[in-house]
GUSE-544667 format. One record per residue: residue number from 1; x, y, z of N, C-alpha, C in turn. Coordinates in steps of 0.2 Angstrom, whole numbers, always signed. Example, Ala and Ser with C-alpha at 12.3 -4.5 7.8 and 13.67 -1.06 7.14 Angstrom:
! residues 2
atom n=1; nc1=+66; nc2=-28; nc3=+39; cac1=+62; cac2=-22; cac3=+39; cc1=+66; cc2=-16; cc3=+39
atom n=2; nc1=+64; nc2=-11; nc3=+35; cac1=+68; cac2=-5; cac3=+36; cc1=+64; cc2=+0; cc3=+39
***
This chain:
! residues 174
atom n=1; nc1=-13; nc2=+42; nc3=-92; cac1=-14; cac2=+36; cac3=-87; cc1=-21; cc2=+34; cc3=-86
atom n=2; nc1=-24; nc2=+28; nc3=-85; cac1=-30; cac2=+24; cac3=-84; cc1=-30; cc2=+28; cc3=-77
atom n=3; nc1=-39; nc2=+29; nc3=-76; cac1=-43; cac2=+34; cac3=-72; cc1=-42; cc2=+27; cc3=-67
atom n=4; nc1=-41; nc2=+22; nc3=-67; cac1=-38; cac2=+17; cac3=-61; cc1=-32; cc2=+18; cc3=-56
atom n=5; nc1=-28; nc2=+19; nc3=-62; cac1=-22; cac2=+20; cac3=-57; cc1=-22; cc2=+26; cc3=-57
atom n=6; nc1=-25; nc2=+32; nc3=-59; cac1=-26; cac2=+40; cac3=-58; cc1=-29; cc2=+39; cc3=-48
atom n=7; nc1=-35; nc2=+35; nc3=-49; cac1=-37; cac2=+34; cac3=-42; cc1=-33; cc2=+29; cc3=-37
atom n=8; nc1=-28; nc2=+26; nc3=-37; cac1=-24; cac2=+25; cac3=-33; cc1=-20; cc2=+31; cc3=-33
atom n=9; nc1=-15; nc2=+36; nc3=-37; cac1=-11; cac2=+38; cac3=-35; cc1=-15; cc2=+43; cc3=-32
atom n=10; nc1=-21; nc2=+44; nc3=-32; cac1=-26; cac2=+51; cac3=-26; cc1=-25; cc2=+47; cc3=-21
atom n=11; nc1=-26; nc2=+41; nc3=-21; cac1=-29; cac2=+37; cac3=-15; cc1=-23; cc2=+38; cc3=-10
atom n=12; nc1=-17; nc2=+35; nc3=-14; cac1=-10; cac2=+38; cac3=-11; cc1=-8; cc2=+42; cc3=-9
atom n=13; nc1=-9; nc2=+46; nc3=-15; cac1=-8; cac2=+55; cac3=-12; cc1=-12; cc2=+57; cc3=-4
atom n=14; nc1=-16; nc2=+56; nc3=-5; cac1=-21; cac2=+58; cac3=+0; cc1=-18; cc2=+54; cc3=+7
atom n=15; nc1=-19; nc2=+49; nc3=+7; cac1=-15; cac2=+45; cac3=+14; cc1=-7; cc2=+47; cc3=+17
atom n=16; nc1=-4; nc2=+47; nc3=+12; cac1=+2; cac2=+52; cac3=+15; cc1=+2; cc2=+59; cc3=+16
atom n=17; nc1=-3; nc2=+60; nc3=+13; cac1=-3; cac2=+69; cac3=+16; cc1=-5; cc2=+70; cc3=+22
atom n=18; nc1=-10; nc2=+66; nc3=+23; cac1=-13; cac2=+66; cac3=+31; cc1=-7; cc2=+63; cc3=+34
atom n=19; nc1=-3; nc2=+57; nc3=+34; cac1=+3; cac2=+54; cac3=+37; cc1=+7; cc2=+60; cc3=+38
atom n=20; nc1=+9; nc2=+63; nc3=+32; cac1=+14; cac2=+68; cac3=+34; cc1=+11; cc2=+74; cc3=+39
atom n=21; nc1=+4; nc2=+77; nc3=+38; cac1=+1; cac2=+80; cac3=+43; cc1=+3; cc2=+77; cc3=+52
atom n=22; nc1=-1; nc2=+70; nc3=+52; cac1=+1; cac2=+68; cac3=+58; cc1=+8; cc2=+68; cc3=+62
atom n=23; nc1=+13; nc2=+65; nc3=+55; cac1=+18; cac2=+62; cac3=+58; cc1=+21; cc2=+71; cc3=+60
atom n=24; nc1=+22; nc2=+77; nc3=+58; cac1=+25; cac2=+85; cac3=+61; cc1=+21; cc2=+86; cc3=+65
atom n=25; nc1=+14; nc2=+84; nc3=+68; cac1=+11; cac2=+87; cac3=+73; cc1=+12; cc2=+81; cc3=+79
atom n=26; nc1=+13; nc2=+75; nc3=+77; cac1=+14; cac2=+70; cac3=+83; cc1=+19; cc2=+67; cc3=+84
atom n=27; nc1=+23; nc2=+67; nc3=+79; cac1=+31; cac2=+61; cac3=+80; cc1=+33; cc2=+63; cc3=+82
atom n=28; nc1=+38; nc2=+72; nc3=+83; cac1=+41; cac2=+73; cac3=+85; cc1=+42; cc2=+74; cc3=+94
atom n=29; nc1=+37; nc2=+75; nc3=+95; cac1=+34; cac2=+74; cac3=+105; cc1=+37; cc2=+68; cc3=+104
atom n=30; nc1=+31; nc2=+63; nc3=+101; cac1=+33; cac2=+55; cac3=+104; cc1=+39; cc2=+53; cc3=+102
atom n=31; nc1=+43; nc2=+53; nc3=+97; cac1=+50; cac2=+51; cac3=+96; cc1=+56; cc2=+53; cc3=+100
atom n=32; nc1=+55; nc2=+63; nc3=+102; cac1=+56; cac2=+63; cac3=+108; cc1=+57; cc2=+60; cc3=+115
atom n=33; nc1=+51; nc2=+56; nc3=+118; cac1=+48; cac2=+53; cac3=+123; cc1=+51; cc2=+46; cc3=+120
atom n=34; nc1=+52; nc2=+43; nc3=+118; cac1=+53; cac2=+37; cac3=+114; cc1=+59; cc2=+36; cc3=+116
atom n=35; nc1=+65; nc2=+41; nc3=+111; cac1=+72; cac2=+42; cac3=+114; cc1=+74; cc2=+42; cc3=+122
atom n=36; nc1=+68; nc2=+46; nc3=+125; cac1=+71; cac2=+46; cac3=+132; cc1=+70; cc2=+38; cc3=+134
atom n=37; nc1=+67; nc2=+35; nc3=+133; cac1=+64; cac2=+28; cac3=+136; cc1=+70; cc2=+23; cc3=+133
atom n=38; nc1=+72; nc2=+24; nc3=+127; cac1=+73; cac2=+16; cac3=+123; cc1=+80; cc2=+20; cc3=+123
atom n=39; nc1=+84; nc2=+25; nc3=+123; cac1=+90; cac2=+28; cac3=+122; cc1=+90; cc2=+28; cc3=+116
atom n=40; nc1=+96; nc2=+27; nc3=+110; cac1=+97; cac2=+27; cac3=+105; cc1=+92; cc2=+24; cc3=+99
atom n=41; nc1=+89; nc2=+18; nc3=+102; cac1=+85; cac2=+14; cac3=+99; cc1=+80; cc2=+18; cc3=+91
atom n=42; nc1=+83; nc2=+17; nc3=+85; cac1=+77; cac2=+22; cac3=+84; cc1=+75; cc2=+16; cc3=+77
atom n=43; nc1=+76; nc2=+10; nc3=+77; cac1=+73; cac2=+6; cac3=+72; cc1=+67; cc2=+6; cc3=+70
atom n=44; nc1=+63; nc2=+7; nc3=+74; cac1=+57; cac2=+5; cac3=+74; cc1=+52; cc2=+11; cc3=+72
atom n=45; nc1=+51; nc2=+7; nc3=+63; cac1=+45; cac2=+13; cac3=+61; cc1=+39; cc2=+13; cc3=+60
atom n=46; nc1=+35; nc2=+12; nc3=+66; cac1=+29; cac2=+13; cac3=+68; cc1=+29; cc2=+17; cc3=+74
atom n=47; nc1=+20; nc2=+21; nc3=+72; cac1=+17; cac2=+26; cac3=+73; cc1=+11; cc2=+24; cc3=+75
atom n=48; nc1=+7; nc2=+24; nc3=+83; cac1=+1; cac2=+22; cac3=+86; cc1=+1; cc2=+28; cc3=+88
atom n=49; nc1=-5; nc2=+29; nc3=+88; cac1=-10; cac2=+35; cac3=+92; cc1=-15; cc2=+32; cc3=+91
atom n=50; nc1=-21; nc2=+31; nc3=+103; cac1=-25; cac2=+28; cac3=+101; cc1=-30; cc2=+34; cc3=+108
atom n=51; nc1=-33; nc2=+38; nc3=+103; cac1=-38; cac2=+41; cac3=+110; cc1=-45; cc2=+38; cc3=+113
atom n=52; nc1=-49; nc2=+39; nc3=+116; cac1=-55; cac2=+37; cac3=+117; cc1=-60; cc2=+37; cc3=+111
atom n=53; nc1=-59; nc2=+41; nc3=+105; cac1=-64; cac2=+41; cac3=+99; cc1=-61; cc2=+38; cc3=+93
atom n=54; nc1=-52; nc2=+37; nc3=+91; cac1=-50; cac2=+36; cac3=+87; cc1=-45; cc2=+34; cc3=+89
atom n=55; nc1=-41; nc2=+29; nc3=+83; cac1=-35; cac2=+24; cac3=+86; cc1=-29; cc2=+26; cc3=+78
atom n=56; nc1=-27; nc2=+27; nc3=+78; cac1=-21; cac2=+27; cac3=+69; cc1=-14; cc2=+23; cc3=+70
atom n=57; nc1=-13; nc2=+22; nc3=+68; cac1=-9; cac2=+15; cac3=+65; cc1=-4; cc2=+15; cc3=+58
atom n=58; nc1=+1; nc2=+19; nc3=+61; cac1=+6; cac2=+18; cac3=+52; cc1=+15; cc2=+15; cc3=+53
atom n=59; nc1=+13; nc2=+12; nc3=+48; cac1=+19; cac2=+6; cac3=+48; cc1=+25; cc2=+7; cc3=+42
atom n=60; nc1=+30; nc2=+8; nc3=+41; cac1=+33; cac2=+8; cac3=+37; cc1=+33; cc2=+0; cc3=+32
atom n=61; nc1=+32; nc2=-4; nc3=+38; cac1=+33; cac2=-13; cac3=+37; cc1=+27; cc2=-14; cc3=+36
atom n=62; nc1=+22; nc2=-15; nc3=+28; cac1=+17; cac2=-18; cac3=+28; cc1=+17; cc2=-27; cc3=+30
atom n=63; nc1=+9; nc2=-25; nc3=+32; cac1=+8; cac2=-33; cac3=+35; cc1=+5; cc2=-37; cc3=+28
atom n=64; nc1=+9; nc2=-40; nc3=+23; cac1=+8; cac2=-42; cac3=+17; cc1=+3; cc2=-47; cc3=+18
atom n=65; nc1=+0; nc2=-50; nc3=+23; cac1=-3; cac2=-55; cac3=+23; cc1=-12; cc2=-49; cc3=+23
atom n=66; nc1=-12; nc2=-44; nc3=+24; cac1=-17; cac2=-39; cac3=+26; cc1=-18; cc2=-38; cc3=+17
atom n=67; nc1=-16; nc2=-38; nc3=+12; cac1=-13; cac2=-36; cac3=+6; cc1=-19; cc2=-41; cc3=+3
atom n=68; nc1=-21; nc2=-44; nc3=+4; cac1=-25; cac2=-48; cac3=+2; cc1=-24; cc2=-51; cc3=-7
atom n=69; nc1=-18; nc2=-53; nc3=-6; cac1=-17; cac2=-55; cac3=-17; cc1=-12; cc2=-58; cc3=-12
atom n=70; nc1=-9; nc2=-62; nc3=-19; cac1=-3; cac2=-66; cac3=-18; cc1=+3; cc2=-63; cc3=-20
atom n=71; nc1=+8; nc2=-66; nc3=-16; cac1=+17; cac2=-64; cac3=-19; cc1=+19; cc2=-67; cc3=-23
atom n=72; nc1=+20; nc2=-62; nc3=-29; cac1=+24; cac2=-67; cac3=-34; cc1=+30; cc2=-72; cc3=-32
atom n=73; nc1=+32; nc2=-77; nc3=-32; cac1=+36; cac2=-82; cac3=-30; cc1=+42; cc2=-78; cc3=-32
atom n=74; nc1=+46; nc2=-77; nc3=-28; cac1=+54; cac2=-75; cac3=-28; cc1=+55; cc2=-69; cc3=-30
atom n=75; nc1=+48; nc2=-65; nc3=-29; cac1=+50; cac2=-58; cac3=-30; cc1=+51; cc2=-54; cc3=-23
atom n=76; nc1=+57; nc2=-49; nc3=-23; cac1=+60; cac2=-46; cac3=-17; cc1=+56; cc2=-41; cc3=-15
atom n=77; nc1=+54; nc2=-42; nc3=-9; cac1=+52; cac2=-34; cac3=-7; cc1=+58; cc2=-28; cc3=-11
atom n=78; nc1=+54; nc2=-22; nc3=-9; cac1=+59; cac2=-16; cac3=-11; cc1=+60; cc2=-13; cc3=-5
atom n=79; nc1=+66; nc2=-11; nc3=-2; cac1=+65; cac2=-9; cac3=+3; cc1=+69; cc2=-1; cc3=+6
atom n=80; nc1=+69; nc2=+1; nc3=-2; cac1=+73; cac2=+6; cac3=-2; cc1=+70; cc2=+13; cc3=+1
atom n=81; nc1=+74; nc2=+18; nc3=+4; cac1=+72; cac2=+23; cac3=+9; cc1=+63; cc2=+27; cc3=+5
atom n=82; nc1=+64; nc2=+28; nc3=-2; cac1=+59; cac2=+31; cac3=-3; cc1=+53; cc2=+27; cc3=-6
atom n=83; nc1=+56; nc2=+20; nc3=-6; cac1=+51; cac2=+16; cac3=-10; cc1=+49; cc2=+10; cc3=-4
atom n=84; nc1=+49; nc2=+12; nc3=+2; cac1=+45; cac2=+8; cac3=+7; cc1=+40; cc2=+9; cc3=+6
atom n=85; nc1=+37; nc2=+1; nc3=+10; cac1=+29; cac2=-1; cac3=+9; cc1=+24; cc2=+3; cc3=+16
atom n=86; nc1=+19; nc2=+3; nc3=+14; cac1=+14; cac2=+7; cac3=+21; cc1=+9; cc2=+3; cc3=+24
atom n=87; nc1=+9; nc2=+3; nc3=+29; cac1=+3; cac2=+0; cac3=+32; cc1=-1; cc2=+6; cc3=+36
atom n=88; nc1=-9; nc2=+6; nc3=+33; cac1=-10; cac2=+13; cac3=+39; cc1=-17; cc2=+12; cc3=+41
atom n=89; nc1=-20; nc2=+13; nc3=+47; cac1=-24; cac2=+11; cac3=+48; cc1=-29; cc2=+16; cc3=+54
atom n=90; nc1=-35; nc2=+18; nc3=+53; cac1=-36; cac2=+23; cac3=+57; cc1=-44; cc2=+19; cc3=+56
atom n=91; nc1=-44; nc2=+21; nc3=+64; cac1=-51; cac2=+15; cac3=+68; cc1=-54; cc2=+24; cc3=+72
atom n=92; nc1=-60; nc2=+24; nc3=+68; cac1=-66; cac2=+31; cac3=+73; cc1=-70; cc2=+29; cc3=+75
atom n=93; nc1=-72; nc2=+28; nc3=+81; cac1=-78; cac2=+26; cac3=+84; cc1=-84; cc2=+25; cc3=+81
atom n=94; nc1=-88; nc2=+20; nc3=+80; cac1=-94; cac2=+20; cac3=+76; cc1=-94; cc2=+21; cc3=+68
atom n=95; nc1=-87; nc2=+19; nc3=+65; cac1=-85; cac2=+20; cac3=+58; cc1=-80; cc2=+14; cc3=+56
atom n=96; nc1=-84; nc2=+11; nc3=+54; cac1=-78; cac2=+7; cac3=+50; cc1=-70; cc2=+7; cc3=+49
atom n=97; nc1=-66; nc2=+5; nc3=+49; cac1=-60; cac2=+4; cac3=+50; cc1=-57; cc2=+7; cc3=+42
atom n=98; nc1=-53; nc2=+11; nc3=+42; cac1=-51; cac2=+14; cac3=+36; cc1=-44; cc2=+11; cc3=+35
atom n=99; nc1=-40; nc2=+8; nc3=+31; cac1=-36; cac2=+4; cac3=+32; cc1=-31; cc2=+3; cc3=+24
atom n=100; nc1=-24; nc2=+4; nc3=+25; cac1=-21; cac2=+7; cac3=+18; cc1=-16; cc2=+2; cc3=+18
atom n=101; nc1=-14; nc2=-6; nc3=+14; cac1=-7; cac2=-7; cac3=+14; cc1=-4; cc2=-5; cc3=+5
atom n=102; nc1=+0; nc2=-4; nc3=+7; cac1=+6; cac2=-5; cac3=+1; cc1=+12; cc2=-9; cc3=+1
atom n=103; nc1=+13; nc2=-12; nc3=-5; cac1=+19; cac2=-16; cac3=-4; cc1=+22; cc2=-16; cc3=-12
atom n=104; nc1=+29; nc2=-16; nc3=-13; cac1=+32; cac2=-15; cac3=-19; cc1=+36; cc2=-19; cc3=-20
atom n=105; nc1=+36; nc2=-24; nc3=-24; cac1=+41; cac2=-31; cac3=-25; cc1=+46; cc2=-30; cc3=-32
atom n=106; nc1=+51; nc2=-33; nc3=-33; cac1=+55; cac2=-32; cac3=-40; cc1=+57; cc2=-41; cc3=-41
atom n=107; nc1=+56; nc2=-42; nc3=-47; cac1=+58; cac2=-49; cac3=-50; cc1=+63; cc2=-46; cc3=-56
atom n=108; nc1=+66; nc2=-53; nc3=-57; cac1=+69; cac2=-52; cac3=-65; cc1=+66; cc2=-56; cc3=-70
atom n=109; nc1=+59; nc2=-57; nc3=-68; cac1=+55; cac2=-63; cac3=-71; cc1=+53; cc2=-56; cc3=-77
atom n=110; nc1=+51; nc2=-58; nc3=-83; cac1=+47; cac2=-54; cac3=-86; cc1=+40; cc2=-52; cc3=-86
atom n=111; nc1=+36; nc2=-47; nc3=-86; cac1=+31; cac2=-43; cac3=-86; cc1=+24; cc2=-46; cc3=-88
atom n=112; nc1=+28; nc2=-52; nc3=-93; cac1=+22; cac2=-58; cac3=-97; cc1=+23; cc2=-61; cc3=-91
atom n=113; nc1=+28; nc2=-65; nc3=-90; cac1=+26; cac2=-70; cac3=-83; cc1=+24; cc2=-66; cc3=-78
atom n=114; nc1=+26; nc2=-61; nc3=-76; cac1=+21; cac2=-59; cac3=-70; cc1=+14; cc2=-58; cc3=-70
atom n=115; nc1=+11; nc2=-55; nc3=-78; cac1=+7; cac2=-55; cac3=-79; cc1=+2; cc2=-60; cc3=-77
atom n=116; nc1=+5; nc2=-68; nc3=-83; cac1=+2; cac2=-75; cac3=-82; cc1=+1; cc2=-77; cc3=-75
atom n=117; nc1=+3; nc2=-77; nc3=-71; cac1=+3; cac2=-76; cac3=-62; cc1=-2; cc2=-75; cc3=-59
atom n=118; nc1=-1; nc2=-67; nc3=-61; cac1=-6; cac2=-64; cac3=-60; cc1=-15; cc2=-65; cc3=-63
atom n=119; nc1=-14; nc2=-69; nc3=-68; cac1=-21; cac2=-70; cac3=-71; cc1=-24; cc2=-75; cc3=-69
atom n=120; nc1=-19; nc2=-79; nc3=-68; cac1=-20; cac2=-87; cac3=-66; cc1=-22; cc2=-87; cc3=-58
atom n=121; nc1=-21; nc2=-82; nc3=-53; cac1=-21; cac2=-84; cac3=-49; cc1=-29; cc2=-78; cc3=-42
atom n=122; nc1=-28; nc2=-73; nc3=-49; cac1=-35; cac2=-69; cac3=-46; cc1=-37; cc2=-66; cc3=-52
atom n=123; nc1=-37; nc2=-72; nc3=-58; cac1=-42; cac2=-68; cac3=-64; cc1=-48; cc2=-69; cc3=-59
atom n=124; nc1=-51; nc2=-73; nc3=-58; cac1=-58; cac2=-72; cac3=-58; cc1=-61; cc2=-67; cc3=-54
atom n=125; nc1=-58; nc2=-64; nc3=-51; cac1=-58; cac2=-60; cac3=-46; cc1=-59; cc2=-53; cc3=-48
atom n=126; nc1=-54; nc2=-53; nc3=-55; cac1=-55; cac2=-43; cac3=-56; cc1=-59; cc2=-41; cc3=-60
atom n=127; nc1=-60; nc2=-34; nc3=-60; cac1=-66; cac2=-33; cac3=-59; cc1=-66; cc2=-26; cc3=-67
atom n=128; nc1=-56; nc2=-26; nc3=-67; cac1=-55; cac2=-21; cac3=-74; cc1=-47; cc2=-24; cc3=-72
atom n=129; nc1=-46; nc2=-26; nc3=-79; cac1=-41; cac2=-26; cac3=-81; cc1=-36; cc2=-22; cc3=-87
atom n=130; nc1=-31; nc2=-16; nc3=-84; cac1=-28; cac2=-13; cac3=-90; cc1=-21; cc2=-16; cc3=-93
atom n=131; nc1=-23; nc2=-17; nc3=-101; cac1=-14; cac2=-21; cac3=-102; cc1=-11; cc2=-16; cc3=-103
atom n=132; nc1=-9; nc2=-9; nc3=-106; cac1=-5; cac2=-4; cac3=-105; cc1=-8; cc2=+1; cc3=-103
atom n=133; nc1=-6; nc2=+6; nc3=-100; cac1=-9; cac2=+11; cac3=-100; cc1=-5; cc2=+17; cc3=-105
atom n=134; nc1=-6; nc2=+23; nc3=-103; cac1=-1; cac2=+28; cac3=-106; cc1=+6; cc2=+28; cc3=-104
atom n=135; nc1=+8; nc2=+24; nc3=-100; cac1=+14; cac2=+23; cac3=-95; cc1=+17; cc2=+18; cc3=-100
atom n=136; nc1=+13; nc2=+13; nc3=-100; cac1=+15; cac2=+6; cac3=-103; cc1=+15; cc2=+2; cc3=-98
atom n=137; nc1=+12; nc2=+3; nc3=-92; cac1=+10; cac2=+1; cac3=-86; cc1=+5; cc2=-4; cc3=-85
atom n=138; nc1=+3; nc2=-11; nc3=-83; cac1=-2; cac2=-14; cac3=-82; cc1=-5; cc2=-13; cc3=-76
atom n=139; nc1=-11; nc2=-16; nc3=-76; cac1=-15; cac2=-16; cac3=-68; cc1=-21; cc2=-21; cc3=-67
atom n=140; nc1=-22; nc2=-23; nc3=-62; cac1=-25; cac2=-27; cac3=-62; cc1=-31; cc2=-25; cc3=-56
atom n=141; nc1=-36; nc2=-23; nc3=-58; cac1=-43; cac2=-21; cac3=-52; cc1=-47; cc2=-25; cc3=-49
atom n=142; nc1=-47; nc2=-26; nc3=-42; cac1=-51; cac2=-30; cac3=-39; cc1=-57; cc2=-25; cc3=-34
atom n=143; nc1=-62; nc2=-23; nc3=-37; cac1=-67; cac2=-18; cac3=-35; cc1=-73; cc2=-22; cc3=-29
atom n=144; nc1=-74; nc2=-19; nc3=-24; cac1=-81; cac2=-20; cac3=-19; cc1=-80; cc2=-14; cc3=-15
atom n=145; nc1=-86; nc2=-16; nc3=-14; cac1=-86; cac2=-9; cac3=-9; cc1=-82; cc2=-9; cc3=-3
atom n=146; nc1=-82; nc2=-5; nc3=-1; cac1=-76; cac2=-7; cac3=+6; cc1=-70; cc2=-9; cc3=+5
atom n=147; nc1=-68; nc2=-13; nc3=-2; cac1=-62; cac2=-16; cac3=-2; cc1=-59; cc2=-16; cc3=-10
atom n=148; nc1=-56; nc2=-13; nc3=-11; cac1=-52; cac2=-13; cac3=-17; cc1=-44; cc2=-15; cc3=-16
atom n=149; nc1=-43; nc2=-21; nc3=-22; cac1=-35; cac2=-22; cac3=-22; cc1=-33; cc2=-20; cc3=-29
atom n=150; nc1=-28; nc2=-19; nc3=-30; cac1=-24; cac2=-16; cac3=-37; cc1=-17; cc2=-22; cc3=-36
atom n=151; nc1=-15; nc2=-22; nc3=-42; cac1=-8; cac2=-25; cac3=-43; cc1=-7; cc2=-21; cc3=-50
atom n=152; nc1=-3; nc2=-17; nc3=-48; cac1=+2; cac2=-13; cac3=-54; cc1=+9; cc2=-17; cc3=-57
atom n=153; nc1=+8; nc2=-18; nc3=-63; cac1=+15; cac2=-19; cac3=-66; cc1=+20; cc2=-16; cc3=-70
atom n=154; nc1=+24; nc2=-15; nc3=-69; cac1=+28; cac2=-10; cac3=-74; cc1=+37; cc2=-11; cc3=-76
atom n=155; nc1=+41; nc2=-9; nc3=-81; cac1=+48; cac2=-15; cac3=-81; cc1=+50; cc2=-7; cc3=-77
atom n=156; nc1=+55; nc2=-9; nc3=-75; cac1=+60; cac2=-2; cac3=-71; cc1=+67; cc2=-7; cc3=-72
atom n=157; nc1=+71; nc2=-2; nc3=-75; cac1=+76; cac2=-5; cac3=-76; cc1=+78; cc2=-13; cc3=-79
atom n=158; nc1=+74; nc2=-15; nc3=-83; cac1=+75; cac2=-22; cac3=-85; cc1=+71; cc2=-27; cc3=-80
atom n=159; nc1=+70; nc2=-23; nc3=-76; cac1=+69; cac2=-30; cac3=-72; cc1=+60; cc2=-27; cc3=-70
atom n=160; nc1=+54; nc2=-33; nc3=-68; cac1=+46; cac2=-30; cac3=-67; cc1=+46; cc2=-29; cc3=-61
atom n=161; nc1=+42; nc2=-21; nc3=-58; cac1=+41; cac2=-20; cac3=-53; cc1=+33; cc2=-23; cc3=-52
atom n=162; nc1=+33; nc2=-23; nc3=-48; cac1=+24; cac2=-26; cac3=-43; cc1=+25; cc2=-23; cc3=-37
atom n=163; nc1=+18; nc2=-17; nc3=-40; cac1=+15; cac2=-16; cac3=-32; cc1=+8; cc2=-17; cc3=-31
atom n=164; nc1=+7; nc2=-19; nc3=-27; cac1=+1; cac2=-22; cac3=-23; cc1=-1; cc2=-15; cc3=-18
atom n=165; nc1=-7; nc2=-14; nc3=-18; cac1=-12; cac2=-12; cac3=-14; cc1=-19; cc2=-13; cc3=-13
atom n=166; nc1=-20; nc2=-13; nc3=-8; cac1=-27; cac2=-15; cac3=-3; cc1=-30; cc2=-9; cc3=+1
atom n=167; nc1=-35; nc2=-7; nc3=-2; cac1=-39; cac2=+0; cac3=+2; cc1=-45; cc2=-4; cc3=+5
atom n=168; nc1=-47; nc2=-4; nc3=+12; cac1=-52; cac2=-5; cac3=+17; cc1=-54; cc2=+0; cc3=+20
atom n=169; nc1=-63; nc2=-3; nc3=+20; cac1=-66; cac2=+7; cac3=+22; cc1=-67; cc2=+11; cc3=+20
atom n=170; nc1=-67; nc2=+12; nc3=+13; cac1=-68; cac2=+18; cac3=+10; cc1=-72; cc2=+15; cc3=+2
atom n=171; nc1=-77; nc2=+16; nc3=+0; cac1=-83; cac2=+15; cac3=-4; cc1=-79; cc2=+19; cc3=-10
atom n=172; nc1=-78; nc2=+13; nc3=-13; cac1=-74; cac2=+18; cac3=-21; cc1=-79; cc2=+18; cc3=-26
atom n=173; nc1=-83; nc2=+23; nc3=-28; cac1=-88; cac2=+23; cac3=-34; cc1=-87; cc2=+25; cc3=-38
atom n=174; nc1=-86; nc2=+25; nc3=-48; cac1=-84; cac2=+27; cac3=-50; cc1=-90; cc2=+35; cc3=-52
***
């Protein structure tokens, strides 16, 4: 696998293990208190916690416009139990805003066209571009400090997946 998408899947790892840490040391209090308030109500999958020093922010629903790339045209979100998107976002006093979306789209357009899309629409912009990896995986790198976007391509089942990711706040060096 390209040391690009090795450092997204850390990047990932890493945010959900801290999420998973949060969410057993805090949802269950709040969901608790949640339930008492809303009754049955349990739609809604978002997680605020906001102290005097630090604010955290996790969204099952990312905010695709925070995603900062574009949506392929008539490509569906994914919205399946394990393959939801993430919006995470943790504010520490006196630090920059550290901030994680994910989104995961499926077309039955082909891998070339989403590719051409994709070239056309933020070549100038990246910064590495890989055509296959060891996967047989594409990726598309948009590198600055503070701010890295990825678009991954891959076929799953015949048909191309796209996922789109945006890391804020965090100084990626190789």
């Amino acid at each position: 696998m390209d040391s690009g998408m090795k450092r997204v899947g850390t990047i990932l790892s890493l945010t959900l293990a801290a999420m998973a840490v949060v969410a057993v040391t805090v949802s269950a209090p709040l969901a608790a208190a949640q339930d008492a308030e809303q009754g049955s109500k349990k739609e809604d999958k978002q997680l605020s916690i906001k102290t005097s020093t630090w604010a955290l922010a996790v969204s099952g629903s990312p905010d695709f416009a925070r995603l900062g790339l574009p949506l392929y045209p008539g490509a569906k979100y994914i919205q399946e139990k394990e393959q939801n998107g993430l919006d995470f976002s943790l504010n520490i006093s006196g630090k920059p805003e550290v901030r994680f979306v994910v989104a995961k789209f499926r077309t039955s357009d082909s891998r070339e066209q989403v590719r051409e899309f994709y070239q056309k629409k933020i070549g100038k912009q990246v910064t590495k571009f890989t055509e296959k990896d060891d996967d047989g995986d594409m990726a598309f790198e948009i590198k600055h400090p503070k701010d890295q976007r990825f678009v991954g391509l891959k076929v799953v089942d015949g048909k191309t997946e796209i996922q789109l990711v945006r890391v804020e706040g965090i100084d990626d060096k190789d």
